[in-house]
N, C-alpha and C positions, 0 to 999 in steps of 0.2 A: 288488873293491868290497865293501863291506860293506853288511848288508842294513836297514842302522839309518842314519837323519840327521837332525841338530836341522835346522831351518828357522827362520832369523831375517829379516826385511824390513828395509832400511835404505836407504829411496830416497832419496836428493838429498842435495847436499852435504854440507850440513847435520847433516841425520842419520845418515850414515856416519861422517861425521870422528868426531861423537859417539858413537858405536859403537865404531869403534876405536881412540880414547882409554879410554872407560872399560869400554864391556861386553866388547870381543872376547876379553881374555885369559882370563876366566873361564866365557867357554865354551868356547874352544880348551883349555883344562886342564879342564875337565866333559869334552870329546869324549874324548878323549884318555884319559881316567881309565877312560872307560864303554866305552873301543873303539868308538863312532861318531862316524861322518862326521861333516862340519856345512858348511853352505850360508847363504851371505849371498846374500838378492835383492836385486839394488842396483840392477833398473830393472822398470818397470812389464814383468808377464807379459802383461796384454794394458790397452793404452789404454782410459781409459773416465774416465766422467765420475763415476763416483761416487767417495766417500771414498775414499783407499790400504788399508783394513783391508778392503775388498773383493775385495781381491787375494788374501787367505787363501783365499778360496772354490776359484781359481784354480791355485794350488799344484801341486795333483795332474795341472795340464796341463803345467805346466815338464817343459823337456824332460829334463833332470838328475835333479829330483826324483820323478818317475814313474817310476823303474827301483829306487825303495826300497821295501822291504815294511811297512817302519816310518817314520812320521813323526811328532817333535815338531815344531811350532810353536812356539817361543818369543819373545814380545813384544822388540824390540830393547834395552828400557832394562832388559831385568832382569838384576841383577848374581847371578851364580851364585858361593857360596862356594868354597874346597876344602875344605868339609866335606859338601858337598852329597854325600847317597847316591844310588847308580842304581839310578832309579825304572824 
């Protein structure tokens, strides 16, 4: 395992399908270029009544993602180039 993962949220149909039509490829070729993992959360980490971008807060409790020493977040709808540099 490697000690680096993007984090991207893409709950409910909706917004997954839309994820991986247009954003996935370009962050699976960002991961892949940079040598990090990458993680789609595609169901709520813990139920709760507030907005879904509250679940960033959250992140660090997933059971997957707490065994990384590095974490991006990245917003689901952002399309990453293949010219992008590792930041």
């Amino acid at each position: 395992m490697k000690d680096r993962v993007i984090v991207m949220f893409a709950v409910g149909k909706k917004y997954l399908d839309n994820f991986n039509k247009t954003f996935r490829p370009g962050i699976e070729r960002y991961a892949q270029k940079t040598n990090t993992d990458s993680i789609v959360v595609e169901e709520l980490i813990r139920p709760s009544i507030r907005q879904i971008y509250w679940q960033r807060l959250l992140m660090f409790s997933h059971p997957v993602i707490s065994r990384y020493d590095k974490v991006l977040m990245v917003d689901s709808d952002v399309y990453i180039t293949k010219h992008a540099r590792n930041i």
